[in-house]
C-alpha positions in Angstrom: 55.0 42.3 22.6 55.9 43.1 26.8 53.9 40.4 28.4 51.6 42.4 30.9 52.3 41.2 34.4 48.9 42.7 36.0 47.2 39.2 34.7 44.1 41.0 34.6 41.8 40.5 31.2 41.5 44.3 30.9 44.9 45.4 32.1 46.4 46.2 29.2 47.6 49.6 30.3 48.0 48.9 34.2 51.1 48.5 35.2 50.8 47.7 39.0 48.7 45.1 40.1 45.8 45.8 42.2 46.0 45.2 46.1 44.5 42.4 47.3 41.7 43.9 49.4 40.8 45.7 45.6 40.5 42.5 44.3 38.2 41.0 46.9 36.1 44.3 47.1 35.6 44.8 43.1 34.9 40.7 42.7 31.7 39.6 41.6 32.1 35.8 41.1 30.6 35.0 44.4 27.8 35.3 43.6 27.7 35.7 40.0 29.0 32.4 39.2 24.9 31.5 39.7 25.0 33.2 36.0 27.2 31.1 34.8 25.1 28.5 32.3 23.2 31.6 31.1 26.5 33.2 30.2 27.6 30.1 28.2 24.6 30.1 26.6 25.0 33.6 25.3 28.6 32.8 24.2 27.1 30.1 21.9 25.0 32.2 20.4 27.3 34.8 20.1 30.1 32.5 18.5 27.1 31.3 16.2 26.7 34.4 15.1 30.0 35.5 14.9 30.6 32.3 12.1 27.7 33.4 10.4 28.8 36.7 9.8 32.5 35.3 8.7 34.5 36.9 11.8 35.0 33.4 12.9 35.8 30.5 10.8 33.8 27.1 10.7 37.1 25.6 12.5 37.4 28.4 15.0 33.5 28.5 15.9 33.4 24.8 16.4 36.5 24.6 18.5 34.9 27.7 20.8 31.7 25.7 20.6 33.1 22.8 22.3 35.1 24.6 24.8 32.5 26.3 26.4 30.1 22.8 26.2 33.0 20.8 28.2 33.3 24.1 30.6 29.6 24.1 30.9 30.0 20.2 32.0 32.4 21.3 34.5 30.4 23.7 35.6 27.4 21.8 36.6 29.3 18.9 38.5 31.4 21.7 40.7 34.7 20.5 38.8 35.3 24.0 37.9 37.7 26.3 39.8 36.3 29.3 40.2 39.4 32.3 40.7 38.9 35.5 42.5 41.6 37.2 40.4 39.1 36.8 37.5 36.9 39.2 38.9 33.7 37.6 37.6 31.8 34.7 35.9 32.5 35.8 32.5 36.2 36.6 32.5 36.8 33.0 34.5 34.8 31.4 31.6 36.7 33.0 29.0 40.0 32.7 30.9 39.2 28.9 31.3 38.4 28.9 27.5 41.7 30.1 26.5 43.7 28.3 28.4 41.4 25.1 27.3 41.5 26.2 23.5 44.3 28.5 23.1 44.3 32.3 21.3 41.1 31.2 19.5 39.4 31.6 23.1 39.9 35.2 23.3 38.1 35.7 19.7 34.8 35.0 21.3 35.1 38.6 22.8 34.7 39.9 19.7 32.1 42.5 19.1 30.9 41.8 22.9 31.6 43.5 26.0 31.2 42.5 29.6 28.8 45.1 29.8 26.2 43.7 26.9 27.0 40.4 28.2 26.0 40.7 31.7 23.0 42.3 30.5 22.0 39.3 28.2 23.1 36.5 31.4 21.1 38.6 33.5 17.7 38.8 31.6 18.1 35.4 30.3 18.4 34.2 34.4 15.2 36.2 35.0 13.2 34.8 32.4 14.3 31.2 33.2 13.8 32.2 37.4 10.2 33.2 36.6 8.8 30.7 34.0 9.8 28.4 37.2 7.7 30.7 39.4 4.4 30.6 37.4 4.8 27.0 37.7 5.2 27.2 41.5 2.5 29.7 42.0 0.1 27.4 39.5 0.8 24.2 42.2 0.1 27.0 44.9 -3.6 27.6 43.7 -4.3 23.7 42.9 -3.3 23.2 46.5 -5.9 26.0 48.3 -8.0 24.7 45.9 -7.7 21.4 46.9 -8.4 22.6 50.4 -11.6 24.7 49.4 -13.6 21.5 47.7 -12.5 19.8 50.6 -13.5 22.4 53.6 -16.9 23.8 50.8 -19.9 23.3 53.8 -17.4 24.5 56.4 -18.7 27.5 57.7 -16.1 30.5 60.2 -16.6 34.4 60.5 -15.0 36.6 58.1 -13.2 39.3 60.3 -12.4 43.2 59.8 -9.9 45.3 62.3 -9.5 41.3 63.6 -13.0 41.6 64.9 -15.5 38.5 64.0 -17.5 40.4 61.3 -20.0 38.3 59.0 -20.1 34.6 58.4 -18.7 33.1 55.3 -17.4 29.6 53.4 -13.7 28.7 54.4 -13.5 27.8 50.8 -14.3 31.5 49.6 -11.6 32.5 52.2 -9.3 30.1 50.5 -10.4 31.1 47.4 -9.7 35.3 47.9 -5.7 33.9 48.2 -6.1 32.0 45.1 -7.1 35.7 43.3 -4.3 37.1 44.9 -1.8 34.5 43.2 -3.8 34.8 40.1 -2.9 38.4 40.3 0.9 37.3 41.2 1.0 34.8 37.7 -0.7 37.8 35.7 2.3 40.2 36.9 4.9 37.6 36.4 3.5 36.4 33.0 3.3 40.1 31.6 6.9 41.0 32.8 8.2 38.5 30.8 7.4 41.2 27.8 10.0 43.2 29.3 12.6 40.7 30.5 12.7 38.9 27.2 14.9 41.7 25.4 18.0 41.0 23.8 20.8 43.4 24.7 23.3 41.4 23.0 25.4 43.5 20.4 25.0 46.8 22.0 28.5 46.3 23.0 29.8 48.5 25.8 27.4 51.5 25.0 27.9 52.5 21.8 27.3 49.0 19.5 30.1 47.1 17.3 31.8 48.3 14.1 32.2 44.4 13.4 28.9 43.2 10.9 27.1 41.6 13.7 23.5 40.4 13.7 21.5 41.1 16.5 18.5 39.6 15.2 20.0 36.2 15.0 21.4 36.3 18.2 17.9 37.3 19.5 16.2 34.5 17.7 19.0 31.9 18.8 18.3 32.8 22.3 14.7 33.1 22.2 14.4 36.5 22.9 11.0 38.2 21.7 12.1 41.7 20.9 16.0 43.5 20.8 16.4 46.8 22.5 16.4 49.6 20.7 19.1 51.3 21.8 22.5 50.6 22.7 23.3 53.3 25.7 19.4 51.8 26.9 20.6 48.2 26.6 23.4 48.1 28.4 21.9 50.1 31.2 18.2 49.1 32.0 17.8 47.3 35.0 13.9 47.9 35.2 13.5 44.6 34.6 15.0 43.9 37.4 12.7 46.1 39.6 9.9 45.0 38.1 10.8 41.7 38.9 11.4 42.4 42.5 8.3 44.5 42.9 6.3 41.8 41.4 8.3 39.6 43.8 7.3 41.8 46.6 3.9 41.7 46.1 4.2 37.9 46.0 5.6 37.7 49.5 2.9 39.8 50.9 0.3 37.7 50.0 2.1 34.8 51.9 3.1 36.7 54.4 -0.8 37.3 54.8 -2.2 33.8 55.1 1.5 33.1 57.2 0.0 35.5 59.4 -3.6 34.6 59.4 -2.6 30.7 59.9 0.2 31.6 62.6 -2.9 33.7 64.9 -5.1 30.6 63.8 -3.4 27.6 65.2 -2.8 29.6 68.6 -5.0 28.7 71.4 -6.7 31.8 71.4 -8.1 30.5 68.2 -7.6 26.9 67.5 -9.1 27.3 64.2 -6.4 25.1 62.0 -3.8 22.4 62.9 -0.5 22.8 61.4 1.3 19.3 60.2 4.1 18.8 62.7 6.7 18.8 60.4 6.4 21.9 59.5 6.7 23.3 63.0 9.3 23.0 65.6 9.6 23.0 69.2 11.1 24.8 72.5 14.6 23.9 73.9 12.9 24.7 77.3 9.4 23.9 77.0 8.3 20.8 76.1 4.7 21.0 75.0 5.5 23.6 72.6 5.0 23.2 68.9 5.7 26.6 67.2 5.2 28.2 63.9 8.2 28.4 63.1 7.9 27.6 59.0 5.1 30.5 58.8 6.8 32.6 61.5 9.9 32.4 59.0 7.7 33.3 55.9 6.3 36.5 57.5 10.1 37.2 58.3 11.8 36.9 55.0 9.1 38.9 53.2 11.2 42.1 54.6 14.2 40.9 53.1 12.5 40.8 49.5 11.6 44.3 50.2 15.1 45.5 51.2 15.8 44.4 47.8 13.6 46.2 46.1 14.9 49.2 48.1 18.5 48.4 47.2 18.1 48.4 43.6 16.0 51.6 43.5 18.1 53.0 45.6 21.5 52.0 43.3 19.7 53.3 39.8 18.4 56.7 41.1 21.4 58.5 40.4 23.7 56.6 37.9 24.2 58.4 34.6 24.0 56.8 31.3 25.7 53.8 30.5 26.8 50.7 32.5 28.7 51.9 36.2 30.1 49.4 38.7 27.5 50.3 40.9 25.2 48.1 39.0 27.2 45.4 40.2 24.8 45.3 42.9 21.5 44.1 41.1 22.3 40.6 41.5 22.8 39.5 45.4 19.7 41.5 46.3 18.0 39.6 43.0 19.1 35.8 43.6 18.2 36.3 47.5 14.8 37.2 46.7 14.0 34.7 44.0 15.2 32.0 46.4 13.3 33.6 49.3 10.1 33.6 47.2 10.9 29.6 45.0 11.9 28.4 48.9 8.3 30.4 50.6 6.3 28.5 47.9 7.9 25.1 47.7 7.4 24.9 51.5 3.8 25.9 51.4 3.1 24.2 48.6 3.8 20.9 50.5 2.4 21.9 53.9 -1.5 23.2 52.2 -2.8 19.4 51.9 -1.7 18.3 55.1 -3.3 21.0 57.2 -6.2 20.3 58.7 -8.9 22.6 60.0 -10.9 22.6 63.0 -14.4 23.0 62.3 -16.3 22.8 66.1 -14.1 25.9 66.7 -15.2 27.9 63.8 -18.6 26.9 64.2 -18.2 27.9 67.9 -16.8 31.2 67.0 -19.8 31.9 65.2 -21.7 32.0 67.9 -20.1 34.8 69.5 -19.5 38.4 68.2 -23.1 39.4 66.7 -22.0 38.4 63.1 -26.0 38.1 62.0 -26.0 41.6 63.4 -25.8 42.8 59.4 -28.1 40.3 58.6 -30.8 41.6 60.6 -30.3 45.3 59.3 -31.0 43.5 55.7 -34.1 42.0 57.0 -35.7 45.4 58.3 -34.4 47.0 55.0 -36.1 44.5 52.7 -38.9 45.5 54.9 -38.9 49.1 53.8 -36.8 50.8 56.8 -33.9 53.4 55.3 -31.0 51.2 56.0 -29.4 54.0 57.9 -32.4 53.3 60.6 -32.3 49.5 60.5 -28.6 49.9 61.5 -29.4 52.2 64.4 -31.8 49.4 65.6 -29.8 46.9 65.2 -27.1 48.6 67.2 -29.1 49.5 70.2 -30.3 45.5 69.9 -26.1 44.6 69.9 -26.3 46.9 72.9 -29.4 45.1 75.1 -28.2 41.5 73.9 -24.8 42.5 75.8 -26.5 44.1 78.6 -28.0 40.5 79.1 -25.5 38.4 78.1 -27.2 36.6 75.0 -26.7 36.5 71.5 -29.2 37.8 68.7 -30.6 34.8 67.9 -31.8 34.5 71.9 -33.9 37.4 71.2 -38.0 36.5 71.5 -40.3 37.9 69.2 -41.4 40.0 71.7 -38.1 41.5 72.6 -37.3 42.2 69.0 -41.2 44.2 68.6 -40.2 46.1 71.5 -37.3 48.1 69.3 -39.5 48.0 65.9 -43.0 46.7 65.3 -41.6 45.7 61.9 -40.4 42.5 63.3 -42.1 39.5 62.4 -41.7 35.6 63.2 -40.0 35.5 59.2 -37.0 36.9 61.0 -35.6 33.8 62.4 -34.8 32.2 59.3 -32.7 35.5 58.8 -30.9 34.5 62.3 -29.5 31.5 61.4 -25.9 31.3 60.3 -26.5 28.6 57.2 -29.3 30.9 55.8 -27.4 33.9 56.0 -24.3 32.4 53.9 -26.7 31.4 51.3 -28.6 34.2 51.2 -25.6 36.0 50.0 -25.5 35.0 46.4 -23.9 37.9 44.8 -21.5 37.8 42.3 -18.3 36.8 44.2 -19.8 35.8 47.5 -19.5 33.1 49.8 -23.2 31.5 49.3 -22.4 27.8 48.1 -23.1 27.7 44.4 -21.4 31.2 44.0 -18.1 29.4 45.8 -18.8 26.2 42.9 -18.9 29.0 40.3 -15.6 30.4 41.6 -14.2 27.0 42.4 -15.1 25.4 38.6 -13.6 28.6 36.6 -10.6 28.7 39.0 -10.3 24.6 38.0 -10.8 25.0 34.3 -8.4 28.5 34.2 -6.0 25.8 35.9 -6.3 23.1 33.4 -6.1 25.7 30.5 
């Protein structure tokens, strides 16, 4: 047989070699080289399979078995030499095999295609990427909860539009970002339904004529289900939208307490103080100390967006099955899972070291008529259509500013003067402890609603 001087894999019937530029443009191993144990792993399994079904021999499986496990080793200690002209992870693995084994190398190929392998690396990345996740976003909660038993009898105003609102528990504002990463795990853990598929055996599009077992090759690799359908298998990528989306929706949760924390250790504020070593300073003036770590947080979370865009934007119009364009669901992928693993780690360390400045938040209370709801509730439980107790309590908002005095400044006799409803009970409605407790509700911030929150979110923890 002509030997084929491309030296390409698949260039069988090319006869001139590809420019170089082509080369670097059409590579993939870059980046997809981070697929690279997952990939082995799946070539395991398939050569497994392949014995088992008798289109490999004992000898032939074994020998495949421990040329990928020494090219694995190489792998992981960055012995390996990764080649451009190989295009991507899988055809440097399998070149590396042959030339380690010999012919018997190219027999793992059989019944496979790059196209249901890349598939099978890809989802079997994913699952791995977000198991690793959950476990980040479980030491995430234990941290704010860590910081809610520790701040329970600490009290601050709970703002709307950024205006000081009502008061409330810092540990039932900690608490509302430990639903939101409850919410994140949920997502995460249910999308592992999808991303645990087996693709494997569906071939380029159209499955193998060899007697293959997909099952087995599913079970080997722990998937939970196979796909269905070969054309399907090769091409769904939803899993990897889902995952960004979910990813997404991560990064705007920290991107929310990045922000909240970044306004809150500025002077106008001066609620929190951020541990030093998670800030950084100004080349020009000295007695900065800047935000940098959240400020950076806040940032990336766009660039977990852009990949959500990318992929959507790359799927939209590609016709059934597998097109090179789908090259491009792994940089936008790997950059976000590492945005998101790095935004957690970092957080995750800097929680129990922040501290929080209590005479400020108590201080802050003071201004900004936050009791100015809770004096509406009082002339309510007194009978008075809400709708009237809040037209009271406004023109009262209005007077105490007139005089320059807060609500609780008020005499009896002022507060008669706007409704003879007022009696000397509505002091204890004015003070900022009282009001906190009084609101007992299902999910509010009085204290032994927050130790109901605080105990289930310990015990869903433990579980």
């Amino acid at each position: 047989m002509k030997k084929n001087s491309n030296k390409k894999l698949w260039g069988g019937r090319f006869k001139k070699a590809t420019p170089k530029i082509v080369d670097q443009f059409n590579a993939s191993v870059g980046f997809d080289q981070a697929l690279a144990p997952y990939d082995i792993q799946g070539s395991l399994a398939h050569a497994k399979m392949l014995q088992k079904q008798g289109v490999l021999s004992a000898s032939e499986a074994k020998k495949i078995q421990q040329g990928l496990e020494f090219l694995l080793k190489k792998i992981q200690t960055g012995a390996f030499e990764w080649q451009l002209a190989q295009e991507d992870v899988h055809l440097n693995i399998e070149s590396a095999l042959t030339q380690k084994i010999g012919p018997t190398g190219g027999k793992l190929h059989t019944a496979r295609s790059r196209n249901d392998q890349v598939a099978t690396d890809l989802r079997l990345y994913c699952r791995d990427k977000v198991q690793g996740l959950l476990k980040k976003l479980q030491d995430f909660q234990r941290a704010l909860l860590q910081l809610a038993q520790k701040n329970l009898d600490t009290l601050l105003p709970g703002y709307t539009h950024l205006q000081r609102a009502q008061p409330i528990r810092l540990a039932h504002y900690l608490l509302a970002y430990i639903e939101m990463a409850k919410r994140d795990q949920e997502r995460l853990q249910d999308s592992l339904k999808r991303i645990n598929t087996s693709p494997l055996g569906a071939g380029a599009l159209a499955g193998s004529p060899h007697p293959i077992d997909r099952k087995f090759t599913a079970q080997v690799l722990s998937f939970e289900r196979i796909a269905q359908n070969s054309l399907d298998a090769v091409s769904d990528r939803d899993f990897v939208v889902e995952t960004l989306a979910n990813l997404s929706l991560i990064m705007v949760h920290l991107s929310r307490l990045a922000e909240e924390w970044i306004l809150w250790s500025s002077q106008e504020f001066q609620f929190i103080k951020l541990p030093q070593e998670f800030c950084t300073g100004s080349s020009m003036m000295p007695q900065k100390q800047n935000p940098d770590v959240l400020e950076l947080i806040r940032g990336k979370t766009g660039r977990v967006f852009g990949s959500l865009q990318g992929i959507l934007e790359v799927l939209k119009g590609l016709p059934l099955t597998y097109n090179k364009d789908m090259q491009e669901d792994k940089e936008g992928l790997f950059d976000a899972l590492n945005t998101v693993e790095t935004s957690l780690s970092i957080l995750n360390l800097m929680l129990p070291k922040t501290e929080f400045n209590q005479n400020k938040m108590q201080a802050a209370l003071k201004e900004g008529f936050v009791l100015a709801t809770d004096l509406a509730d009082y002339l309510s439980s007194r009978g008075i259509p809400f709708r009237e107790c809040h037209e009271i309590v406004g023109q009262l908002v209005a007077h105490c500013q007139k005089k320059g005095i807060a609500l609780e400044d008020l005499s009896l006799e002022e507060l008669k003067n706007f409704h003879p409803k007022f009696e000397k009970s509505v002091f204890d409605w004015l003070n900022l402890e009282k009001a906190v407790e009084r609101r007992q509700s299902l999910g509010g911030p009085a204290k032994q609603e927050v130790l109901r929150q605080i105990k289930e979110t310990k015990k869903r923890l433990q579980a």
